[in-house]
C-alpha positions in Angstrom: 80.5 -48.9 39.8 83.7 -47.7 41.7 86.2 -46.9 39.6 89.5 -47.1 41.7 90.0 -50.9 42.4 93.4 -50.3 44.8 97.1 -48.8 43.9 99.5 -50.7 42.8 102.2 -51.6 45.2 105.0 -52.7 43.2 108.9 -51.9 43.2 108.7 -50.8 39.5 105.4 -48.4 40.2 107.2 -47.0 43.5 110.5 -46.1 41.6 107.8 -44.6 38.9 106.1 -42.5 41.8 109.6 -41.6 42.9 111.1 -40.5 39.4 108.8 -39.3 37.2 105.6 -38.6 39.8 103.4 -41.4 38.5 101.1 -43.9 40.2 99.8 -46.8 38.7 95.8 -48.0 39.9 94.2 -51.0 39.1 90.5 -50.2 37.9 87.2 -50.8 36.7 87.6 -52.8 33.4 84.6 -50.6 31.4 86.0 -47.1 33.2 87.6 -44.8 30.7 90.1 -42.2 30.7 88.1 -39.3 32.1 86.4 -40.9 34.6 89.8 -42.6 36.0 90.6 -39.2 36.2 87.7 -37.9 38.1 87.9 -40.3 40.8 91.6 -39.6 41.6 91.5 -36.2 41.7 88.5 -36.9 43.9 89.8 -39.4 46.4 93.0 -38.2 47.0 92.6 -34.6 46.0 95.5 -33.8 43.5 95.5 -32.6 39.9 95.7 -35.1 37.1 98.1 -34.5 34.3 98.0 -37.5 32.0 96.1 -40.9 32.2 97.6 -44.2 30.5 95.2 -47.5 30.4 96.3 -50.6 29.7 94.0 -54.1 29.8 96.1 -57.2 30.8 94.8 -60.3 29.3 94.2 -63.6 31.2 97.0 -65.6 32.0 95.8 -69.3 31.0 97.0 -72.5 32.4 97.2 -76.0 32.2 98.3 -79.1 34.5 98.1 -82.7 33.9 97.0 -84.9 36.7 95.7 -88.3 37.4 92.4 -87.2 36.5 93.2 -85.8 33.1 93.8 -82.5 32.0 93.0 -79.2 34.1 92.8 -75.6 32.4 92.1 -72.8 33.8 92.7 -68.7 33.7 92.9 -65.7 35.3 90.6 -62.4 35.7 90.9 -60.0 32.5 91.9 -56.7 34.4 92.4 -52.9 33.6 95.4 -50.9 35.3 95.6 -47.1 35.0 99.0 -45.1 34.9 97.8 -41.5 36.2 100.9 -38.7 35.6 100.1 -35.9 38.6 101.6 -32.3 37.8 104.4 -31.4 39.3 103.6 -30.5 43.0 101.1 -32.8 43.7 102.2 -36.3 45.0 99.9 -39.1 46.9 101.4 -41.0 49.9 100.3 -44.5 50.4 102.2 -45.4 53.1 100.7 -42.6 56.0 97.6 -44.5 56.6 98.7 -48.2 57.1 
């Protein structure tokens, strides 16, 4: 089970990163709190503060087409929230 999925890339996590020295993962849905931890500080080889988890629920939809009704949903997902101490920061960007 890997528990780093990939970072999350958006403008709200970059001005997080920038601010407050925050980056937001998506993960493994069973991973918990230590183990998020764990495999930051492992693959990018920084300290770990604080970790925040959140799960996001499916997003469900429906269309009506000549057929009859369609319904389907999204992927239940997990998304970390990992607070670095001060010092430490991870750059995405270098390796692009």
């Amino acid at each position: 089970m890997t528990i780093l999925i990939k970072p999350i890339i958006t403008e709200k996590a970059t001005i997080d990163a920038e601010k407050f020295n925050r980056y937001a993962f998506s993960v493994h849905p069973k991973a918990n709190k230590i183990q998020i931890k764990e495999a930051v500080e492992a693959a990018y080889g920084v300290s770990v503060a604080k970790v925040r988890t959140m799960n996001v629920h499916p997003e469900r939809t429906t269309r009506y087409t000549k057929t009859g009704v369609q319904t389907g949903k999204t992927n239940a997902t997990k998304k970390a929230v990992v607070q670095l101490v001060d010092g430490d920061i991870i750059d995405f960007y270098t390796n692009l």
